[in-house]
One Martini backbone bead per residue (centre of mass of N, CA, C, O) as a GRO file, in nm:
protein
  316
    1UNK     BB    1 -18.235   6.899 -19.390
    2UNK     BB    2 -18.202   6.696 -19.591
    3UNK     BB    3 -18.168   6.437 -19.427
    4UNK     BB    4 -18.473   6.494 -19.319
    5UNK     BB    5 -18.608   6.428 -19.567
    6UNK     BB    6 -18.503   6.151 -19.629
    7UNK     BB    7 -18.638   6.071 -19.431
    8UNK     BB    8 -18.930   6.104 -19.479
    9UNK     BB    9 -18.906   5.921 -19.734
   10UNK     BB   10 -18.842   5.664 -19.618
   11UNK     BB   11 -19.082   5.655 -19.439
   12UNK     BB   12 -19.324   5.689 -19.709
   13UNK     BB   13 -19.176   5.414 -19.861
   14UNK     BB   14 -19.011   5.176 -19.683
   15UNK     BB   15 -18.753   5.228 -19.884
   16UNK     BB   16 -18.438   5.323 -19.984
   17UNK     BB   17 -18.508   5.312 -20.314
   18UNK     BB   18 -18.744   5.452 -20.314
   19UNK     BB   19 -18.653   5.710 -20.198
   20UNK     BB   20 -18.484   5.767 -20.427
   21UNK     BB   21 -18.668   5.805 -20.630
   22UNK     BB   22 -18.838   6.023 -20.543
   23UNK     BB   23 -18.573   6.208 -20.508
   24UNK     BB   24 -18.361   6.145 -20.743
   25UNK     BB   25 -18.175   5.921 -20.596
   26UNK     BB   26 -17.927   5.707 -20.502
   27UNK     BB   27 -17.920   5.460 -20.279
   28UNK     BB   28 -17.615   5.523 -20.194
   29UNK     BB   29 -17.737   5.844 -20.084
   30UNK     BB   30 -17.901   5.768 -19.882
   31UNK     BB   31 -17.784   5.570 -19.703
   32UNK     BB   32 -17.531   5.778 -19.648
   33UNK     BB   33 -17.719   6.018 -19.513
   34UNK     BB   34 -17.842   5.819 -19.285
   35UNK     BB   35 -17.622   5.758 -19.169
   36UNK     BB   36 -17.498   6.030 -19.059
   37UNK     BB   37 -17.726   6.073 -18.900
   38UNK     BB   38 -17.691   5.825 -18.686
   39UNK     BB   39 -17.376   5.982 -18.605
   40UNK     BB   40 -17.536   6.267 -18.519
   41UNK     BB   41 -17.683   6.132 -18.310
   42UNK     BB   42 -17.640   5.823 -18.198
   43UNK     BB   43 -17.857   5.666 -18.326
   44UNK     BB   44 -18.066   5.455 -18.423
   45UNK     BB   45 -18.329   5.482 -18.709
   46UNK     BB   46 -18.338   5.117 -18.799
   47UNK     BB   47 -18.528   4.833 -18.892
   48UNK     BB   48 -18.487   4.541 -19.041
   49UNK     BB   49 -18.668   4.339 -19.267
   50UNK     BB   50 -18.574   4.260 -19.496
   51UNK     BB   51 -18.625   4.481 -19.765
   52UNK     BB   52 -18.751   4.626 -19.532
   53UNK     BB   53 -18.819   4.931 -19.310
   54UNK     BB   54 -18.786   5.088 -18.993
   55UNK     BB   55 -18.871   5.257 -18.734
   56UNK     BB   56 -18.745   5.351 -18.458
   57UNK     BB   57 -18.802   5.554 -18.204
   58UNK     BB   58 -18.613   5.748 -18.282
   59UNK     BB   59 -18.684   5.773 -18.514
   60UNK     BB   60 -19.005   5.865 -18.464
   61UNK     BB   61 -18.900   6.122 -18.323
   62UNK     BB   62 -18.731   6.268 -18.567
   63UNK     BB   63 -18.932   6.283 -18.715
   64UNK     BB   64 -19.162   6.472 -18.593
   65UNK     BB   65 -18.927   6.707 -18.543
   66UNK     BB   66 -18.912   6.747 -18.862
   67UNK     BB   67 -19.236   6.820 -18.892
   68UNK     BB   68 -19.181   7.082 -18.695
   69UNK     BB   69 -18.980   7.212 -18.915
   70UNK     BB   70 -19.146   7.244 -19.151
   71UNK     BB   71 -19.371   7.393 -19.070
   72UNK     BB   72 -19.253   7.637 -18.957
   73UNK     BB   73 -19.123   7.728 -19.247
   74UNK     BB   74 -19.406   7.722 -19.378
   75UNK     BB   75 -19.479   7.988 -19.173
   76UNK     BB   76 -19.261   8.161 -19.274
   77UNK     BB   77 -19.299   8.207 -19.562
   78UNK     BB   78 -19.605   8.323 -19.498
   79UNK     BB   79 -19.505   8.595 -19.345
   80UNK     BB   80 -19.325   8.690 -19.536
   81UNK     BB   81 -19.569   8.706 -19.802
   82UNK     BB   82 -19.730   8.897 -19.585
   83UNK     BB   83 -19.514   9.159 -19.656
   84UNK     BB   84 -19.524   9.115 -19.987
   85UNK     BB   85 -19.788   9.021 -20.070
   86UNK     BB   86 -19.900   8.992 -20.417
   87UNK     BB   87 -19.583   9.014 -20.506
   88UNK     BB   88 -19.573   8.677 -20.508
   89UNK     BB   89 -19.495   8.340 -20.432
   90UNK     BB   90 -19.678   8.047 -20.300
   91UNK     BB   91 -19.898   7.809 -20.430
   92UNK     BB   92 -20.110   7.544 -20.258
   93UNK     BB   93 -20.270   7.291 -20.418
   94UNK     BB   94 -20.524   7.059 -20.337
   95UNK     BB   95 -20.703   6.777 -20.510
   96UNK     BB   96 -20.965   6.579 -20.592
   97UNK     BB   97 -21.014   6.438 -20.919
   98UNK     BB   98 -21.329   6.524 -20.925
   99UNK     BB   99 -21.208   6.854 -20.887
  100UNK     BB  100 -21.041   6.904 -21.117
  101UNK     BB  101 -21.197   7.098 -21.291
  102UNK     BB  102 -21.301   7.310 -21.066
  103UNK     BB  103 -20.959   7.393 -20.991
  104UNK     BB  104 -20.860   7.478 -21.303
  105UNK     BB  105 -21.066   7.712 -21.319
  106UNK     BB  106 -20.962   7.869 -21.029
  107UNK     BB  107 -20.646   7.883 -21.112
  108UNK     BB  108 -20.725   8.053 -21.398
  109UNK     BB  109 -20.843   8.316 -21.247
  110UNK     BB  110 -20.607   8.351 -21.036
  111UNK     BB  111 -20.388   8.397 -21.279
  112UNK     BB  112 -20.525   8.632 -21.396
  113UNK     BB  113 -20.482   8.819 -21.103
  114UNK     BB  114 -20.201   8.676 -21.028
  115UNK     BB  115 -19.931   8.667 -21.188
  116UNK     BB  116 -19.705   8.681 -20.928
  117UNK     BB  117 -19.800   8.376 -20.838
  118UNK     BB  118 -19.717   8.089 -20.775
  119UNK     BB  119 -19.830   7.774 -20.855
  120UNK     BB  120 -19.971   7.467 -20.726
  121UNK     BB  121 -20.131   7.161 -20.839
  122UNK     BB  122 -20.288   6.821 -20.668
  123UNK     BB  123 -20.431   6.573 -20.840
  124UNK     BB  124 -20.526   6.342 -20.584
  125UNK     BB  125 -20.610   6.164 -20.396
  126UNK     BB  126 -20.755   6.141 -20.042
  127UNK     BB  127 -20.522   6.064 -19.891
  128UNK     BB  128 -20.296   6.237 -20.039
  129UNK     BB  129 -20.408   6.482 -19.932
  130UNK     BB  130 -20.444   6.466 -19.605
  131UNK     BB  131 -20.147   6.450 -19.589
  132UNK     BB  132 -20.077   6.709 -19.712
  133UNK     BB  133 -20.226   6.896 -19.461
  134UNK     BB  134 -20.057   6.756 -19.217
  135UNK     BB  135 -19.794   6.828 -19.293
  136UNK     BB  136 -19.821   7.136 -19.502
  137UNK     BB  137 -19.811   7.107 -19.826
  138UNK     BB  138 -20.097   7.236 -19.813
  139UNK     BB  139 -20.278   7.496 -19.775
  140UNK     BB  140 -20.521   7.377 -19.955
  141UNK     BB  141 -20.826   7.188 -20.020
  142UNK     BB  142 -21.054   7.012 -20.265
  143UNK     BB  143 -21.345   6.841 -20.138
  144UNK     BB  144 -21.493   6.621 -19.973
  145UNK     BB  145 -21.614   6.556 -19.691
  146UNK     BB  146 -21.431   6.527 -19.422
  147UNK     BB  147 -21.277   6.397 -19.162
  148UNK     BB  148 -21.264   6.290 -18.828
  149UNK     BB  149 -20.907   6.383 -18.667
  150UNK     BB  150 -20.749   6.598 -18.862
  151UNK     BB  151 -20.741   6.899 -18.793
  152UNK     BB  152 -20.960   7.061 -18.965
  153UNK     BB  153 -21.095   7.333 -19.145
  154UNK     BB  154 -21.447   7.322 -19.343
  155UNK     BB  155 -21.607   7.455 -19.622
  156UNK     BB  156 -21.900   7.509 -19.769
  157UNK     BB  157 -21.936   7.624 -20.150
  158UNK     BB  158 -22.058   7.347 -20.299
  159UNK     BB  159 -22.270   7.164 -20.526
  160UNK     BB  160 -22.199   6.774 -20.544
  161UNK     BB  161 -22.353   6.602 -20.804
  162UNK     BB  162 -22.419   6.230 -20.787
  163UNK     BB  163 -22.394   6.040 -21.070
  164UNK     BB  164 -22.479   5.777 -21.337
  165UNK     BB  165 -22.336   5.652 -21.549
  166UNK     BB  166 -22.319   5.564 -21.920
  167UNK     BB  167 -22.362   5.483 -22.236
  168UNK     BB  168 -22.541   5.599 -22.455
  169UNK     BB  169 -22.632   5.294 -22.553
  170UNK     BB  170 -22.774   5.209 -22.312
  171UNK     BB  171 -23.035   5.028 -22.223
  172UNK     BB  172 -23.050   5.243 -21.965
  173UNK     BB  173 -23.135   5.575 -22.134
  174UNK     BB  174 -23.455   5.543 -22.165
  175UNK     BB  175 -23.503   5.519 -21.860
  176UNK     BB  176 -23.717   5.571 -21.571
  177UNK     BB  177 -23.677   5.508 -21.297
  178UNK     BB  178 -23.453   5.322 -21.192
  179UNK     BB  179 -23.412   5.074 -20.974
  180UNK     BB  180 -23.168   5.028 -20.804
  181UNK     BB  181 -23.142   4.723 -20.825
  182UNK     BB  182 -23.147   4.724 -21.162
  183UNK     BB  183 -22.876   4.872 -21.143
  184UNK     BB  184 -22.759   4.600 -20.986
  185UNK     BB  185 -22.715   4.442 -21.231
  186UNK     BB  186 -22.494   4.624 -21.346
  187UNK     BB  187 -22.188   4.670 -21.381
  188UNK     BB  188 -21.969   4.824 -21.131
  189UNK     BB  189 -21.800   5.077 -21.116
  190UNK     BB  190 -21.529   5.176 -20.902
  191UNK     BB  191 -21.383   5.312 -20.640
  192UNK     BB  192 -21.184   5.323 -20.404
  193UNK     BB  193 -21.192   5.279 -20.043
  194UNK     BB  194 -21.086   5.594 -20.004
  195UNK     BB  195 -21.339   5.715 -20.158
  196UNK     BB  196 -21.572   5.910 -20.106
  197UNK     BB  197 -21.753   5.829 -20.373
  198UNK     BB  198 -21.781   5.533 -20.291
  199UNK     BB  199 -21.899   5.584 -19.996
  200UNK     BB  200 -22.134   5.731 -20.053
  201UNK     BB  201 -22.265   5.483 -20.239
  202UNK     BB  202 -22.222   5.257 -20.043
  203UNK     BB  203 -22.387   5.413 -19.799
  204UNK     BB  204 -22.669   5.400 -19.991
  205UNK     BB  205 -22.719   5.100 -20.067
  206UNK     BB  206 -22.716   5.010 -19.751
  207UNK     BB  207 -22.946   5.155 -19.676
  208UNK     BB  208 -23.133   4.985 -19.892
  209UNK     BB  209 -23.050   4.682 -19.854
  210UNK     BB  210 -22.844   4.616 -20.029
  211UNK     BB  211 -22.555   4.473 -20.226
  212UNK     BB  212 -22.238   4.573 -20.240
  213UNK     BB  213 -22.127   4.496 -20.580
  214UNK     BB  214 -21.853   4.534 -20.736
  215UNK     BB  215 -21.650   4.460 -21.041
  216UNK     BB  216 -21.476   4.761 -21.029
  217UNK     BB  217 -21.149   4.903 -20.994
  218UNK     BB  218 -21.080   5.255 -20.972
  219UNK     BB  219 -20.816   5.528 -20.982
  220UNK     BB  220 -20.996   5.692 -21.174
  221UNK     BB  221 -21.222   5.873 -21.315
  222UNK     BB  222 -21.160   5.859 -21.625
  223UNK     BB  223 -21.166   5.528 -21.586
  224UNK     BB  224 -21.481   5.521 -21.552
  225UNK     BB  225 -21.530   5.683 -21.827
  226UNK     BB  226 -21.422   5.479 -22.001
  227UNK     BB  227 -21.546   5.219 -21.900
  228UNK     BB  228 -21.807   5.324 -21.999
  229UNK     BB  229 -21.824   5.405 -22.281
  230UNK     BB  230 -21.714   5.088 -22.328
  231UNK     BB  231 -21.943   4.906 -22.105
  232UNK     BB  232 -21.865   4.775 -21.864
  233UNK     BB  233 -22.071   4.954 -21.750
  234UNK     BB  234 -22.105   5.152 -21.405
  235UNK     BB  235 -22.118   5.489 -21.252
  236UNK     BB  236 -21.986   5.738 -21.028
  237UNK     BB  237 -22.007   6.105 -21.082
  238UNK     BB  238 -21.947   6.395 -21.110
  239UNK     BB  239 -22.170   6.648 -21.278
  240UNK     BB  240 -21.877   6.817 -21.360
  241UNK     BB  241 -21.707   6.569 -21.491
  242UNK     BB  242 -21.905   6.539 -21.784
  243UNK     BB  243 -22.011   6.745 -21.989
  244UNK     BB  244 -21.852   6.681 -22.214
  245UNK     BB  245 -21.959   6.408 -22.291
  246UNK     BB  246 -22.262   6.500 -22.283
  247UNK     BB  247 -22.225   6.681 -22.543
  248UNK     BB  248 -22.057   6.470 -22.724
  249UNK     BB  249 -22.235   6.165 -22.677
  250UNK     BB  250 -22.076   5.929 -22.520
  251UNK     BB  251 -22.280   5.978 -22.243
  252UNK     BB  252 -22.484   5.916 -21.960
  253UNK     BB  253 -22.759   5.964 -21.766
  254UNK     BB  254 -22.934   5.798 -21.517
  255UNK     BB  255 -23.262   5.767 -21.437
  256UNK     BB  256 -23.201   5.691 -21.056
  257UNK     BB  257 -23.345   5.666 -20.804
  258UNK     BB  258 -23.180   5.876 -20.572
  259UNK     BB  259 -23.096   6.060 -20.788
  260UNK     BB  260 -22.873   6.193 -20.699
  261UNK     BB  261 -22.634   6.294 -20.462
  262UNK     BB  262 -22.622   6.544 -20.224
  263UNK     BB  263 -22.342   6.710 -20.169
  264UNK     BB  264 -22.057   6.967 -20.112
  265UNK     BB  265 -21.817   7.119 -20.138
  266UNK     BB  266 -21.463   7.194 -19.985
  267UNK     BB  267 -21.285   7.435 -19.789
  268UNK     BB  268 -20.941   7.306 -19.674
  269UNK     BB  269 -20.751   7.335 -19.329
  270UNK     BB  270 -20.558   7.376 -19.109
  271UNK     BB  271 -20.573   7.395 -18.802
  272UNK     BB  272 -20.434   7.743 -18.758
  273UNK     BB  273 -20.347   7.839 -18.990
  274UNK     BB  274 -20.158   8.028 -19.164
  275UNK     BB  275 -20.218   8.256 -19.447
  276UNK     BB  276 -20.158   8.374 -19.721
  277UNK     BB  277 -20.246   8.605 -19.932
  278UNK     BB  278 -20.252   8.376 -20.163
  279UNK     BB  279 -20.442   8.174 -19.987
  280UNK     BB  280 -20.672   8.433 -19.919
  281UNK     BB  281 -20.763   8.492 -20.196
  282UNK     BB  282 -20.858   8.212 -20.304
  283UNK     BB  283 -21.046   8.141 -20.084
  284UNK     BB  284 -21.248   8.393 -20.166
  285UNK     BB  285 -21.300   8.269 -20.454
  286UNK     BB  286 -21.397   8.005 -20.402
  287UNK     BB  287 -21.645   8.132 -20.204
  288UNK     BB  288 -21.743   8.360 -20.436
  289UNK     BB  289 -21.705   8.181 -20.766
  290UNK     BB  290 -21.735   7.902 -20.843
  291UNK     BB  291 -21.977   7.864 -20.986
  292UNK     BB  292 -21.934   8.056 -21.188
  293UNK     BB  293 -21.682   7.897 -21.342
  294UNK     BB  294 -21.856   7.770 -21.464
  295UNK     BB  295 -22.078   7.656 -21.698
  296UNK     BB  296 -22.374   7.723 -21.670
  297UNK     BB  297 -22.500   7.421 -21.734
  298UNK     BB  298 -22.311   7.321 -21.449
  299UNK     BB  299 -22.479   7.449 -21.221
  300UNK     BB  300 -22.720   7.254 -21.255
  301UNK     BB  301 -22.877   6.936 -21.266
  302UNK     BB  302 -23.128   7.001 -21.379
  303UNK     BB  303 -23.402   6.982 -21.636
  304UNK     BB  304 -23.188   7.089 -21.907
  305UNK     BB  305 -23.099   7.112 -22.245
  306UNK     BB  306 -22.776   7.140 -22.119
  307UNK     BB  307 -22.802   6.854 -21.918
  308UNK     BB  308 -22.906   6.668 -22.154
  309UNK     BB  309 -22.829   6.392 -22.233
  310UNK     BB  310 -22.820   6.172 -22.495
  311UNK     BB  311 -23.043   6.040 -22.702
  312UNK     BB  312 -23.262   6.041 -22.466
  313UNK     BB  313 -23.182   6.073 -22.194
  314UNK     BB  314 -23.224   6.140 -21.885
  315UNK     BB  315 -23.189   6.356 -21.695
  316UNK     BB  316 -23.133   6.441 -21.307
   0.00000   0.00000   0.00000
């Protein structure tokens, strides 16, 4: 199992170095375990290109071999959990980043329900989300729109209104209704090209026939809101994701045609997956109560005192 293990970390880090860093041992222990690997099979299973190294035919068909029973094990770890019920077990849970204040805020409802189930948040970018989920490392996960093609099962459980900040001293902070070309006059911050919110962005302004020309690109919202804070630009994030900035003066929402984009947050699983007892509670929790856990003010875009950007900004 082992070996099976360091072979999936080869694979998907493309060099025998990185994946020793990734699972913390030294290049010649793995080195040294997928020989092993490859006299037990008596196939090779790479093939090198100068420091770079790649799977052959066997190489790839005992990665797949190996990734079901990597699932078999964690569809096991689960039927044992739905026996032993919430008395313990473990849940996993991945976030897309946008989403992370509000997947902290439903696991810490969730762990003071179920003391006794250990819990594992992973906010992490869009694409290794889906790797999570197709691999079956994560139980569930919290993202917008997912693609189709990669056999997900996704329910829609809250909306996820995309606003555009800017510093709260912008020039376009005071004023209404402002035309989106006008806002493209902007230095505009934006995610990378596998963020949903990218895309979002993308293909809103592609539809009014404008030119979508970013200035920079973050892989993280912490760093557009920081961007925009200290003036570099504009950019787009959930407007779940800066209440405190916008309590505390720091950011405001610019009243753009067209703003909010109205999207919707997702609770998604693989297809056919068994749930786990806290993983079905989770779920329940999800569906049932996500708004709830939000600050009152958090809960709706709309135009009142709570969610009012500072400055005299106008909220959309």
């Amino acid at each position: 199992m082992r070996q099976l293990e360091i072979l999936q970390a080869v694979a998907d880090c493309g060099s025998f170095s990185r994946a020793s860093e990734a699972l913390h041992l030294t290049q010649p222990a793995v080195s040294m375990q997928m020989k092993q690997l490859e006299h037990l099979l008596d196939v090779p299973l790479f093939e090198h290109f100068g420091k770079k190294i790649r799977l052959t035919e066997a190489g790839n068909e005992t990665l797949r071999s190996a990734q079901s029973v990597f699932r078999e094990l964690a569809n096991l770890e689960q039927s044992l959990a739905s026996l032993k019920g919430l008395k313990g077990g473990v849940l996993t849970v991945s976030a897309v980043s946008t989403a992370s204040v509000l997947a902290a805020r439903l696991m810490a409802v969730f762990r003071n329900q179920n003391p006794e189930v250990r819990v594992c948040l992973n906010v992490i970018n869009r694409e290794t989300l889906l790797k999570h989920l197709t691999e079956n490392i994560s139980d569930l996960a919290l993202m917008g729109t997912p693609p189709e093609g990669y056999h997900l099962s996704a329910t829609p459980f809250m909306e996820n209104p995309l606003v555009i900040i800017a510093a709260a001293n912008h020039p376009l902070a005071r004023k209404r209704r402002i035309p989106l070309a006008r806002l493209l006059e902007e230095p505009l911050v934006v995610r990378e090209p596998a963020s949903g919110t990218r895309r979002a962005l993308e293909n809103f302004i592609l539809d009014q026939h404008l030119p979508f020309r970013p200035a920079m690109e973050m892989n993280k919202n912490e760093a557009i809101k920081q961007a925009a804070e200290v003036g570099l630009g504009v950019g787009l994030v959930s407007l779940h994701t800066v209440q405190a900035e916008l309590a505390c003066g720091q950011l405001c929402v610019l009243d753009v045609e067209g703003f909010p984009l109205k999207r919707q947050w997702y609770l998604v699983q693989r297809e056919g997956k068994r749930l786990s007892p806290s993983a079905q509670a989770f779920a329940e929790l999800v569906l049932q109560r996500a708004s709830q856990v939000l600050l009152p003010h958090e809960k709706s875009p709309g135009r009142t005192e709570s969610s009012r950007p500072p400055r005299g900004a106008q909220a959309v």
